[in-house]
Structures are given as structure tokens and as C-alpha cells.
N, C-alpha and C positions, 0 to 999 in steps of 0.2 A: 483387774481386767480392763484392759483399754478401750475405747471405745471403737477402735477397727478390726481389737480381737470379738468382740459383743457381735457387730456388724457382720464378720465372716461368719459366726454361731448361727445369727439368725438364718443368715444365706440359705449357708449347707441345709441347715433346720425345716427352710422353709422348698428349699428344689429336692431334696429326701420325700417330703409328704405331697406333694407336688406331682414329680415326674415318677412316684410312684404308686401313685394314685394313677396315674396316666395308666402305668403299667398294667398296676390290677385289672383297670377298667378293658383296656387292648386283649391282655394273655387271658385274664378268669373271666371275669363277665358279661362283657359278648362273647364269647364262643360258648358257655353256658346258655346264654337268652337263645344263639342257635338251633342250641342241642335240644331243650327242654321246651320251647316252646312253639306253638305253629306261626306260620308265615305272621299272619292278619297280627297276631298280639306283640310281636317279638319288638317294634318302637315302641309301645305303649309302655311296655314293661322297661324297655332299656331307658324312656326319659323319666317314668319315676323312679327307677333307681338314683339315675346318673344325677338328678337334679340335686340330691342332696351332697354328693362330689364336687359338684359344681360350683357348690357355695364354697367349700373346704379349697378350691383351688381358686378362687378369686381371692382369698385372703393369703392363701401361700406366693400367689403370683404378685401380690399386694407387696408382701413384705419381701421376698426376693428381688425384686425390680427395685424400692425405696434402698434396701441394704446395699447391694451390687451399685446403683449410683451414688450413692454415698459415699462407699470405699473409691470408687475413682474420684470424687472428688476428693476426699479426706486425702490418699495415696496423691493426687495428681500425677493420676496414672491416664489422663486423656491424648497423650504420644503414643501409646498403644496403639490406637486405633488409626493411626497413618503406619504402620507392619502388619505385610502379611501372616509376620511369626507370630503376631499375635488373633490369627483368625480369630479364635476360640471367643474372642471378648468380644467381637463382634458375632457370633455365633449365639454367644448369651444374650446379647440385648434383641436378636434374631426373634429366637425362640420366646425370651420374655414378650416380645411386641407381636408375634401370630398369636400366641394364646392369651394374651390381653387383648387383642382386637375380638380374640373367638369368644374367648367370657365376660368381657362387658358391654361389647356393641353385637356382635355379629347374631351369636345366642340369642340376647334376649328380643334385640327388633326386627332381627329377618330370618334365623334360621329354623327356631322355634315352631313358627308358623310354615315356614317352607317344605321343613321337613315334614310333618304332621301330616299337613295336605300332599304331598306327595307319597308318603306311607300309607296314608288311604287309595292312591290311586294305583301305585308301585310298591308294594311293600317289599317283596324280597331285594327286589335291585335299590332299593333307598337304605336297608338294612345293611347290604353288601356295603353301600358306598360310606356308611358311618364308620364301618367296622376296618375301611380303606382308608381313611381318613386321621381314623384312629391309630394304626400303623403308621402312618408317615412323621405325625408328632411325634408318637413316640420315639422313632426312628432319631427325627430332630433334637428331641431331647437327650438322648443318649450320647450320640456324637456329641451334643457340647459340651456333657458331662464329662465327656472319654478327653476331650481336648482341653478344658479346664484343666481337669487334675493333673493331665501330665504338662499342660503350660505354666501351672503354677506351682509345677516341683523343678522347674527351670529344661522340660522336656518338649520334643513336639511331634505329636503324630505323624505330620507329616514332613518333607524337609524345602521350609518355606524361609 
């Protein structure tokens, strides 16, 4: 195995348990914490859950973000990124850089707290806006997934 076939393993390896953790969290468990619980508890309950996610996705977003620049490096694949044909690649490093900024800076020193105290004072409309929030990553995540795979079977979503 070479080490750019290793590289692309861990990638896929690591945006698989990644953006679908994303998933689980957006489709099953908020709208679960909704269903099942009352307004006042439903952040309390979503940040212990989520917190231990959150560990499991700074390390996926760790090693996807190292592997993906690696292989442009390794490939001297950085011409990509002057084509629009190649959105997608900048759509990955997009996505890698909003939920890196959300899971190592944003989380722990401002949202943490912002959210909390604003759940105490808004709960439902702070719940909504997580659960709003959480859709649109996801959202992000998907599309770059959708445009990866078919830019790197030499296709493209759109016709750029």
C-alpha cells in the first residue's frame, strides 16, 4: 500500500465517522431530545450527549484535514484550487475549516458558555437554533461529499 493509497483510507475513514456522526446527531438525536424531553432540559441533555461526539469528531476532523493536505501535497494537486471544476476541493477544505474552527476554538471558548446561558434564558428558540445549525453542516458536509466523489471519478455536479 502506498502511502497516498493509506492517506485516501484514512480520509474516506475519517469523513465516514465524521459527517456521520454529523448525521446521527442532525436526523436521530435532536429530534429525539425534542420528542422526549421538555423545553427547560432538552440543551442540558443534547450537550452531554453531544460532548462525547465532539471528541470522536475533533479527532476525525484531525485526521481528515492532516490526510487531505497531505495528498495535495504528495499529488501536487495545489492547480486545483485556481478551477472552478474543481469546487469540490475547495469545498473540502470549506467544510474542514467551519467545523475546525466550531470544534476547537468556537465550542470550547464561546459557544459553550453562550449557548448554556442563553438556554437558561431562551430555551426553545436556542434548541431550535442548534438543531438549525446542525442542518446546515450537515447540509455542507453532504454536498462536498456528493462533489468529491463524483470529481474524483473525473465527473462534476455541476458544469463549471
Amino acid at each position: 500500500m502506498t502511502d497516498v493509497i493509506f492517506a485516501r483510507v484514512a480520509h474516506v475513514l475519517a469523513v465516514v465517522l465524521w459527517i456521520g456522526g454529523v448525521a446521527m446527531v442532525t436526523t436521530v438525536l435532536l429530534p429525539a431530545i425534542r420528542r422526549n424531553y421538555p423545553v427547560a432540559q432538552r440543551f442540558a441533555v443534547f450537550h452531554a450527549l453531544e460532548t462525547r461526539f465532539a471528541n470522536q469528531a475533533r479527532v476525525t476532523t484531525f485526521v481528515a484535514g492532516a490526510s487531505g493536505f497531505y495528498m495535495t501535497w504528495r499529488l501536487d494537486a495545489w492547480d486545483r484550487f485556481r478551477s472552478l471544476g474543481f469546487w469540490w476541493m475547495h469545498g473540502m477544505v470549506l467544510t474542514w475549516a467551519v467545523f475546525t474552527a466550531m470544534l476547537f476554538v468556537l465550542e470550547p471558548l464561546v459557544l459553550e458558555r453562550l449557548l448554556a446561558r442563553r438556554a437558561a434564558q431562551a430555551p426553545e428558540s436556542t434548541y431550535r437554533r442548534v438543531e438549525w445549525l446542525h442542518r446546515v453542516l450537515l447540509g455542507l458536509g453532504l454536498l462536498t461529499i456528493a462533489g468529491a466523489v463524483a470529481g474524483s471519478a473525473g465527473g462534476n455536479l455541476f458544469n463549471w
